[in-house]
KEBALO-993644 format. One line per 4 residues: their letters; for each residue x, y, z of C-alpha. Coordinates in Angstrom, 1 decimal, always signed. Each point is the difference from the previous one (the first is absolute). Layout:
! KEBALO-993644
a = X:Y:Z  ...
! end
This chain:
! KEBALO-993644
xxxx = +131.5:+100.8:+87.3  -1.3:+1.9:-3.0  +1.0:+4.1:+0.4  -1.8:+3.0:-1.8
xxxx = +0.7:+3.3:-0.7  -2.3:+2.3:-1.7  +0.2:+3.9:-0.6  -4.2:+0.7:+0.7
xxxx = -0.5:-1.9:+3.3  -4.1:-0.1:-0.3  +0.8:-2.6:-2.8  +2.0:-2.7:+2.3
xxxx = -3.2:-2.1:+1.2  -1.2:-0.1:-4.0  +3.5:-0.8:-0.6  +0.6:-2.8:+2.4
xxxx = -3.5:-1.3:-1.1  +1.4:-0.8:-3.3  +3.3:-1.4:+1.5  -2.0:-2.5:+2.5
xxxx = -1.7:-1.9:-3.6  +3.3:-1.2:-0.8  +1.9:-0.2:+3.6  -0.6:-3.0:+2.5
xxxx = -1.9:+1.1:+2.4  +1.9:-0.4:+3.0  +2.3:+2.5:-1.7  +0.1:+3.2:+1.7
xxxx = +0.3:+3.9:-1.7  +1.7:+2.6:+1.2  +0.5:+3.5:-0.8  +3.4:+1.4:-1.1
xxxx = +0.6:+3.6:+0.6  +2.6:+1.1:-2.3  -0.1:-1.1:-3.3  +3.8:-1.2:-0.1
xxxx = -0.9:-1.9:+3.4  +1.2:-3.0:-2.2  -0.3:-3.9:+2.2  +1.2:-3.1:-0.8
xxxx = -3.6:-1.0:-0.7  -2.7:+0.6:-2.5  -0.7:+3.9:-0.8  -2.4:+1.8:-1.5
xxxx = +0.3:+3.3:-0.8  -2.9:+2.9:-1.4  +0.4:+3.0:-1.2  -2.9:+2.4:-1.1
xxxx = +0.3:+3.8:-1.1  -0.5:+2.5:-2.8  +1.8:+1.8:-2.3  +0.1:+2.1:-3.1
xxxx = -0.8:-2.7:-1.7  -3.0:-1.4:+1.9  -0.2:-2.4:+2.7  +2.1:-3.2:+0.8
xxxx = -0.4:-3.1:+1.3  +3.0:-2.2:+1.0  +0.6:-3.1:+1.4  +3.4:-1.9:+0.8
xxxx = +0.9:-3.3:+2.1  +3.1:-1.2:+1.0  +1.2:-3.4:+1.3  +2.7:+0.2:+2.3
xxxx = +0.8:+3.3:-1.3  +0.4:-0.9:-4.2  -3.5:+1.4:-1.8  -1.7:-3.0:-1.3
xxxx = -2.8:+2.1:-1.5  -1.1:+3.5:-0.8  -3.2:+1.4:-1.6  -0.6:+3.9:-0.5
xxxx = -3.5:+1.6:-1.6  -1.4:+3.2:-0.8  -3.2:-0.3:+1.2  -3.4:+1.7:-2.0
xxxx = -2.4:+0.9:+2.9  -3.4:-0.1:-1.7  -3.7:+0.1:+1.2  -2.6:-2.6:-1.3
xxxx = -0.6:+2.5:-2.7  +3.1:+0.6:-1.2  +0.6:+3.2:+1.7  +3.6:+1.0:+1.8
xxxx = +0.0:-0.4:+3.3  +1.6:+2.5:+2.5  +1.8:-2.8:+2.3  +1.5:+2.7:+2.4
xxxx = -3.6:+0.9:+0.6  -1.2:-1.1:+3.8  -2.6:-2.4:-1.8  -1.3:-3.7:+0.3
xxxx = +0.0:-0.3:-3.8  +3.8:+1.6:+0.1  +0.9:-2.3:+3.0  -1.7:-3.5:-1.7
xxxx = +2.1:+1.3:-3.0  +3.3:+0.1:+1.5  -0.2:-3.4:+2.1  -1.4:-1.5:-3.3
xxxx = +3.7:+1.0:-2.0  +1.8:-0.9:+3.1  -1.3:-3.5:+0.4  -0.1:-1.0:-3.7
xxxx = +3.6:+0.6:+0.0  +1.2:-1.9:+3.0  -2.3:-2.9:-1.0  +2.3:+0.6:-3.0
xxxx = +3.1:+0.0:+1.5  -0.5:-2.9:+2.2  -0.9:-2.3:-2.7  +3.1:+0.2:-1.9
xxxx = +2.0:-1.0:+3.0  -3.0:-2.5:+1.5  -1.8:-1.4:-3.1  -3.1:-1.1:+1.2
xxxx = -3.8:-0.4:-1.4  -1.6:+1.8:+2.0  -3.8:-1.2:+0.1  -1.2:+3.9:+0.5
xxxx = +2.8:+1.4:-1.4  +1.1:+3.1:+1.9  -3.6:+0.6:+1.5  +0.7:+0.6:+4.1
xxxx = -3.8:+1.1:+0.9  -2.5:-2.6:+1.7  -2.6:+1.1:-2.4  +0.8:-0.6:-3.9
xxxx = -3.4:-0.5:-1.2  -0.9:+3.2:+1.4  +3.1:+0.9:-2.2  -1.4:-1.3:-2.9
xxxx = -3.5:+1.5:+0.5  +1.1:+3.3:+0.2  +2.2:-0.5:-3.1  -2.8:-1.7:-1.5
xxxx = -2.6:+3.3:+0.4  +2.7:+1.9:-1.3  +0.6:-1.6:-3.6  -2.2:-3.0:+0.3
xxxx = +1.2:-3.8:+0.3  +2.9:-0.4:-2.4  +1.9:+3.0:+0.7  -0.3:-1.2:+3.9
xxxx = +1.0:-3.2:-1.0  +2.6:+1.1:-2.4  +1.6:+1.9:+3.2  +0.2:-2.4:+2.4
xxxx = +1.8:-2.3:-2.5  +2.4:+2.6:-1.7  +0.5:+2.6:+2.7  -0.3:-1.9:+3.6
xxxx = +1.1:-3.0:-2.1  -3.1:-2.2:+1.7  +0.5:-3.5:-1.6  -3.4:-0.8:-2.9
xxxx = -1.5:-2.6:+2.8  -0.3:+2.2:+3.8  -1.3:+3.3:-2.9  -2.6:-2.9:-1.6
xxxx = -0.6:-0.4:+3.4  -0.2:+3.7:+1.2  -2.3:+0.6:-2.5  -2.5:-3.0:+0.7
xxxx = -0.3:+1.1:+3.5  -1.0:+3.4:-1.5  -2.6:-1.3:-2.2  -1.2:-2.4:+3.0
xxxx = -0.4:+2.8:+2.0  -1.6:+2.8:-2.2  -3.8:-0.6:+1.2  +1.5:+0.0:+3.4
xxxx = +1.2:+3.5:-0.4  -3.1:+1.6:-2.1  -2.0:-0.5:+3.1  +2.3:+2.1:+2.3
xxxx = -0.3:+3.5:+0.2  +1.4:+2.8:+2.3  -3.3:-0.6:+3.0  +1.4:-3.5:+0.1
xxxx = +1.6:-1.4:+2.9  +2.1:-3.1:+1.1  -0.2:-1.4:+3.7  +3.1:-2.0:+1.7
xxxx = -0.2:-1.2:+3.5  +3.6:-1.6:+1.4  +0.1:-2.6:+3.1  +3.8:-0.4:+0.4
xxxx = +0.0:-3.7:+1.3  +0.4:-3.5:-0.9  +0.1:-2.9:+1.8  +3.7:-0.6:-0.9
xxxx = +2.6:+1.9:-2.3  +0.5:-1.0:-3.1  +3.8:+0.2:-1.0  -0.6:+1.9:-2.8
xxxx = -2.2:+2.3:+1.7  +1.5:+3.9:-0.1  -3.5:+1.2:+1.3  -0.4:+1.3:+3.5
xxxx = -2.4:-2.8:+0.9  +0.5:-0.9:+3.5  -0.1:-3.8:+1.7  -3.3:-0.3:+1.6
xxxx = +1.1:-2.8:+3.0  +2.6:+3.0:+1.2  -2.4:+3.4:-1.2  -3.0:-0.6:+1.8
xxxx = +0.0:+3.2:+1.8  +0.9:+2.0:-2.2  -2.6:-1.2:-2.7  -2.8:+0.7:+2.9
xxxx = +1.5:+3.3:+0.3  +0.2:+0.2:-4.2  -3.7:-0.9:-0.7  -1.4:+3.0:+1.8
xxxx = +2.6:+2.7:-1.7  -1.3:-1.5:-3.3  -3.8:+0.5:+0.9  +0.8:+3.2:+1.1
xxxx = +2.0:+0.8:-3.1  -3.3:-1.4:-2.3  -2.1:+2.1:+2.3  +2.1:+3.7:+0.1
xxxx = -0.5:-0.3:-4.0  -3.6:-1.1:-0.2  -1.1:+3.8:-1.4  +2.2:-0.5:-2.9
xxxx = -1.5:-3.4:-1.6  -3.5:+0.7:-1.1  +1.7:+3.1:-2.3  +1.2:-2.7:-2.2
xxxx = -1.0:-3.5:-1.8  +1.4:-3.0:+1.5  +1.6:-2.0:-2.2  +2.2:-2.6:+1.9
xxxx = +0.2:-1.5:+4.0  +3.5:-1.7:+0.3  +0.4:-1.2:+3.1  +3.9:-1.4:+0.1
xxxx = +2.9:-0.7:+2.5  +1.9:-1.9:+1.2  -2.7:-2.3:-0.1  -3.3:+1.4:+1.4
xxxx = -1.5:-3.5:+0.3  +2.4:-1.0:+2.9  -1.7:+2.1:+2.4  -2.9:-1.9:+2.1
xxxx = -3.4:+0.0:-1.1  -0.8:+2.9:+2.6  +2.2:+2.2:-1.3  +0.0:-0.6:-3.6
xxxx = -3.8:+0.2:+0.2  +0.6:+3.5:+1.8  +1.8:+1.5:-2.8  -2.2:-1.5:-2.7
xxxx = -3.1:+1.3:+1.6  +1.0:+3.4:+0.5  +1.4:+0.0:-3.9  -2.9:-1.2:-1.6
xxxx = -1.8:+2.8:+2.1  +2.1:+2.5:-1.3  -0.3:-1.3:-3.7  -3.5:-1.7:-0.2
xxxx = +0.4:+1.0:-4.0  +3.4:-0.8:-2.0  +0.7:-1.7:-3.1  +2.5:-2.8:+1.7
xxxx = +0.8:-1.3:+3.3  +2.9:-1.8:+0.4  +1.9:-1.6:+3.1  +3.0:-2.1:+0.1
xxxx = -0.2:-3.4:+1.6  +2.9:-0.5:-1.6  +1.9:-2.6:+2.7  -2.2:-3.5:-0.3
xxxx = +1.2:-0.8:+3.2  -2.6:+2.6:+1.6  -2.9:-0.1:-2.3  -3.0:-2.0:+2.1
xxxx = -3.5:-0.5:-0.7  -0.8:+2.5:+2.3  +2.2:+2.5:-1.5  -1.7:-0.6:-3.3
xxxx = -3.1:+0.2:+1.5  +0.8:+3.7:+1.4  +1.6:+1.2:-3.4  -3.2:-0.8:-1.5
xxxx = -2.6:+1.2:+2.2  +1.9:+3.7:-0.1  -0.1:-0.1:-3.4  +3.8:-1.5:-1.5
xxxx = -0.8:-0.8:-3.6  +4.1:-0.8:-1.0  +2.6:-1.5:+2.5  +3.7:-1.5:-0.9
xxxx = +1.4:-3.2:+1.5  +3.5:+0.0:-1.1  +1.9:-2.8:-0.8  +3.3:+1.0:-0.8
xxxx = +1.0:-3.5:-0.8  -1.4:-3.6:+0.6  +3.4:-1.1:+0.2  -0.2:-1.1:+4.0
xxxx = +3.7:+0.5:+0.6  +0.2:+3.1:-1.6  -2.5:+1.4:+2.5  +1.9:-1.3:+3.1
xxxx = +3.2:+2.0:-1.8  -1.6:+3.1:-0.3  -2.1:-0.3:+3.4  -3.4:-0.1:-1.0
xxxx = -0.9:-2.6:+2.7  -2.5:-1.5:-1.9  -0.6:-2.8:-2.6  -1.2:-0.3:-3.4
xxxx = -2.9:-2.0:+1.3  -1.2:+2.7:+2.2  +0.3:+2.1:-2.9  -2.7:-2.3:-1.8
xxxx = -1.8:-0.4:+3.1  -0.2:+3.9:+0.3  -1.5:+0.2:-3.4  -2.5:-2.6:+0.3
xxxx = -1.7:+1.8:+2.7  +0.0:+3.0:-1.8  -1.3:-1.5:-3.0  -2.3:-1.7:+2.1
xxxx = -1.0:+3.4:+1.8  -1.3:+1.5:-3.4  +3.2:+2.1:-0.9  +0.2:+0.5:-4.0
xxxx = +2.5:+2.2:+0.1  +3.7:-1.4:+1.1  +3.4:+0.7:-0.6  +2.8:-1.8:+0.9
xxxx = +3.6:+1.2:+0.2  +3.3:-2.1:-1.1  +3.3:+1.5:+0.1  +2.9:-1.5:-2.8
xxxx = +3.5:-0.1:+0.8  -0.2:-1.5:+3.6  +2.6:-1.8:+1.7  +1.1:-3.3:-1.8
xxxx = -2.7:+0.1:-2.4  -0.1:-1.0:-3.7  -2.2:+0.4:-2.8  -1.7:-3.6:+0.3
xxxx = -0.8:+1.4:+4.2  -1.9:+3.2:-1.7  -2.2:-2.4:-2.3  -0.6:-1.8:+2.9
xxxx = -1.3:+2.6:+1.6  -2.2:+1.2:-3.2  -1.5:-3.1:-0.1  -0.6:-0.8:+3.2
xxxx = -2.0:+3.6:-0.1  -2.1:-0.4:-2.7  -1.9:-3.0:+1.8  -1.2:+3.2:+1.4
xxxx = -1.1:+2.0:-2.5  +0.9:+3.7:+1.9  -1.3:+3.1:-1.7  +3.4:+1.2:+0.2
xxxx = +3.4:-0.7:+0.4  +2.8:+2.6:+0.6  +3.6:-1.3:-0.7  +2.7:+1.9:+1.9
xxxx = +3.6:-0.4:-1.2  +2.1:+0.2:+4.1  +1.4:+2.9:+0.6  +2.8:+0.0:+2.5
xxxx = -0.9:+2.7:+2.3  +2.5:+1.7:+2.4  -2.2:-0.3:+2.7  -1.1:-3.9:-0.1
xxxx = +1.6:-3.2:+1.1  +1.2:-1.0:-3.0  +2.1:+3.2:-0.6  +1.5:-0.3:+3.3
xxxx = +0.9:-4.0:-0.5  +1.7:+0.7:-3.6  -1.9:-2.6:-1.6  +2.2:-1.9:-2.4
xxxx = -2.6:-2.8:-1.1  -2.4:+2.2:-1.5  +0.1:-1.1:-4.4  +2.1:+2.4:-1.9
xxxx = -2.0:+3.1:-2.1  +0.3:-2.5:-3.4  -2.2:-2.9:+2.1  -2.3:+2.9:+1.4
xxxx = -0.7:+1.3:-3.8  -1.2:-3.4:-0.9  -2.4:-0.6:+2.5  -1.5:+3.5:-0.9
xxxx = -0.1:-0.8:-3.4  -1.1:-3.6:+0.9  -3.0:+1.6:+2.3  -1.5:+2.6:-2.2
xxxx = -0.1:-2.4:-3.2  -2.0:-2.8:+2.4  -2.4:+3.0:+1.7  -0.9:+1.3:-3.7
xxxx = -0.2:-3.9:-1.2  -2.5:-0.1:+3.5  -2.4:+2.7:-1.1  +1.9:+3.0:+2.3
xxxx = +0.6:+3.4:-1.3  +2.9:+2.3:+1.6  -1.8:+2.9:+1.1  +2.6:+2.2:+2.4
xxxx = +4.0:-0.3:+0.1  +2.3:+1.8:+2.7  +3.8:-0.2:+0.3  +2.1:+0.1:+3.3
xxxx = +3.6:+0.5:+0.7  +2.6:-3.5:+0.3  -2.8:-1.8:-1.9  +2.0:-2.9:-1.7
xxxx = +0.8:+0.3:-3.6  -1.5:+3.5:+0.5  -3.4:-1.5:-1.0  -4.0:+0.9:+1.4
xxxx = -2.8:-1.0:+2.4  -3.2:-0.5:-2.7  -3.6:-0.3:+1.5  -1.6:-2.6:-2.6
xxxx = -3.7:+0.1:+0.2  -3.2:-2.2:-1.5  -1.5:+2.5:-2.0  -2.7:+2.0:+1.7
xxxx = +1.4:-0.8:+3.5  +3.2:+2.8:-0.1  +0.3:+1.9:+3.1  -0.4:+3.5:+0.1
xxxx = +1.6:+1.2:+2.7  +3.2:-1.8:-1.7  -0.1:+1.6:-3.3  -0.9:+3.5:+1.4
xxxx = +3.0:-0.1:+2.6  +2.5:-1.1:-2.5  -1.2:+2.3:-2.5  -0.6:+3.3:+2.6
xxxx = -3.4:+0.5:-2.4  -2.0:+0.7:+3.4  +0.8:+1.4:+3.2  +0.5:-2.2:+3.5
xxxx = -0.7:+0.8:+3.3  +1.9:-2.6:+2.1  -0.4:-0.7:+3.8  +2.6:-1.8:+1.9
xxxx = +3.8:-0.1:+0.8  +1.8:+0.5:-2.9  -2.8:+1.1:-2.4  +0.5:+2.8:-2.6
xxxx = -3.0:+1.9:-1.3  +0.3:+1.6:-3.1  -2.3:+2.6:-1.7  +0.0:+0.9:-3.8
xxxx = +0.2:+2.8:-1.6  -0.3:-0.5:-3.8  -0.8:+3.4:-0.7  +3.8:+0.4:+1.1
xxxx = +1.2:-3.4:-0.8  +0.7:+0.2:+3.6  +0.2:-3.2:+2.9  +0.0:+1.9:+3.5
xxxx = +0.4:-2.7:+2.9  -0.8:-0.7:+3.6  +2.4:-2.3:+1.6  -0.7:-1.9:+3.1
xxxx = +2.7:-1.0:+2.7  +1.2:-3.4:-0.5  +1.3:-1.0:+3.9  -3.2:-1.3:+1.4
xxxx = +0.4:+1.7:+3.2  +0.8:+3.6:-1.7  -3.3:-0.6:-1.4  -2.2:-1.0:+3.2
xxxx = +1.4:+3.5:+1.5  -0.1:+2.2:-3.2  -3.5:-1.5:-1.3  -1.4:+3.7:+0.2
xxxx = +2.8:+1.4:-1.9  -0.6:-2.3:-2.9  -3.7:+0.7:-0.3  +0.9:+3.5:-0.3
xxxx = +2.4:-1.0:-2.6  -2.3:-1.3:-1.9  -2.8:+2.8:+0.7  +2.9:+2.5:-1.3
xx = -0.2:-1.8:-3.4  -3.3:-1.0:-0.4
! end
């Protein structure tokens, strides 16, 4: 048990953010609420307040009750421009200011008592190169870069890297304006679920009802927004789940139909196949006549008894099988998935699977690092064979230097919480075959209207550097009975 006790209560999730880097993650926090509330435990105490003298920033932890360290600042609060900033005013800028101090100095703290090397240093947020752009348009390339090393304390390769994935994606970007507008469909279900799996995907063999009660709410849902589409420029169809290839051919040619209906021009249309075990000729043959130009077969690994561990019921020869007919269909544009740091795996098993990929030549590959997700299987078994955070670092060195050696160029990066070794997902692309819809959700350059369970539009604002979003319900049946309520959501923001 780790307890905290902070004076300013709004900072305790930024707090605890910082603590979880260097904590094991089944490791819970909890809030202390005195400050001489002293356990047996770990503490960490915060203290944040003004004086005479300006403001102060304080940070102490104790080990069953002796101090092992204690830092204490006198924070400048500053604009871009140099400018004092008012922090006790009720503004974002004054808000962003304040979390900024608070953080830096319990990334501090924590190091002298946990000495690690952190990859991204004490950056929390799923989005660093949207970080680094910003910072980037404010001073230009080397002042960004210079702050992620010096003041988040980003080690030189994953800001190299940041800063690739900004250049990669700068064309990307120059084409989007505010009248553009990102399109994501979700079908919750799979055919199995994958213990990994955190999403709220649903088993097909025991959902059948349900899903023929789902597919209506969601053409309904398409339909009650159909007014708002032709006032914008279409830039991206993502059709994702789940896995919509694991419904029949009826049904998946329903939703596909009525989609490329209601976006007959767009820039992009993706659709996830990406379980081999349900791609068919016939499948292939649908996605194509409705218009699919990209599709992702994943493989996670060709390791065979890695799959059976993490319950993806199918082989690595149906994953080549899978690809063949899509290559074989006409598809140029594939990406296939593989996930580092699964159960019992080494660095010679992600080669392997490298390799064994590249017979394929995909368009893209996106390697996830496994995050251990409260809400999967693996969380709730306590995996203990899965290779320690120093293993996991290697294979993602190991992968990125043999995708760049292959021709591939990282072209978006997002973050999740209990990734191991605190590392990054990185879509690698051929160049000219990036996805759109990827680099414009990661970056929130372009707004998204998103249909489904669990879907979250989000419109821009840039005149206000403001995000205002539309959430969907997640619980599939909430959503069958409140499908009216979330197009009105939506119609509220858009």
């Amino acid at each position: 048990m780790f307890s905290l006790y902070t004076e300013t209560p709004s900072f305790f999730n930024d707090i605890c953010e910082e603590i979880r880097l260097f904590l094991p993650e089944e490791k819970r926090i909890i809030q202390l609420e005195h400050k001489n509330d002293m356990n047996a435990g770990e503490v960490l105490r915060h203290f944040f307040w003004q004086d005479e003298t300006g403001w102060h920033n304080r940070a102490e932890y104790y080990t069953a009750g002796s101090r092992s360290a204690a830092i204490e600042e006198q924070p400048e609060f500053t604009d871009d421009h140099g400018n004092t900033v008012d922090i006790t005013a009720p503004t974002l800028l004054a808000k962003k200011l304040k979390k900024h101090a608070v953080k830096q100095l319990i990334y501090r703290v924590m190091q002298e008592v946990c000495p690690k090397n952190m990859p991204w240093g004490s950056l929390t947020g799923i989005r660093p190169t949207k970080l680094f752009r910003e910072l980037s348009k404010q001073h230009g390339t080397e002042w960004a870069h210079r702050i992620f090393t010096e003041r988040y304390c980003v080690s030189e390769p994953k800001t190299q890297l940041a800063e690739t994935i900004c250049r990669v994606q700068e064309p990307f970007l120059k084409n989007s304006g505010t009248r553009d507008l990102d399109i994501y469909i979700g079908i919750p279900f799979c055919v199995s679920r994958c213990k990994y799996c955190s999403f709220i995907s649903r088993d097909l063999k025991f959902n059948e009802t349900i899903k023929d009660q789902y597919l209506p709410c969601l053409m309904h849902e398409l339909d009650g927004m159909e007014e708002v589409f032709p006032k914008y420029r279409i830039r991206s169809v993502y059709i994702g789940g789940g896995t919509p290839t694991a419904l029949n051919d009826h049904d998946l040619e329903t939703v596909l139909k009525k989609v490329s209906g209601l976006f007959p021009e767009r820039i992009e249309f993706t659709v996830e196949a990406g379980r081999p075990d349900t791609v068919t000729p016939e499948k292939l043959r649908i996605l194509k006549d409705y218009g699919v130009e990209r599709i992702s077969i994943n493989a996670q690994t060709t390791n065979d008894r890695t799959l059976e561990l993490i319950g993806r019921n199918h082989t690595s020869e149906e994953f080549r099988r899978a690809f063949s007919l899509a290559n074989k269909a006409g598809f140029k544009n594939i990406n296939t998935d593989i996930i580092l740091g699964l159960p019992c795996e080494t660095v010679r098993d992600v080669k392997k699977t490298l390799t064994d990929i590249m017979e394929f030549a995909p368009s893209n590959v996106t390697v996830h690092t496994l995050a251990i997700k409260q809400s999967s299987a693996f969380a709730e078994e306590r995996q203990n064979d899965l290779p320690g955070p120093g293993i996991v670092t290697e294979m993602v060195e190991f992968s990125q230097e043999f995708l760049f050696t292959a021709g591939y160029l990282p072209y978006y990066l997002y973050r999740q919480k209990y990734m191991s070794g605190n590392l990054e997902n990185v879509g690698f692309a051929k160049p000219g075959a990036e996805c759109i819809y990827n680099i414009d959700i990661m970056e929130e350059t372009v707004s998204n209207l998103a249909f489904g369970a669990g879907g979250i539009s989000k419109k821009l604002f840039p005149e206000q550097n403001l995000i205002k979003r539309a959430p969907n319900v997640k619980d599939l049946k909430n959503y069958i009975d409140r499908t009216d309520e979330m197009i009105r959501r939506k119609k509220e923001l858009f």
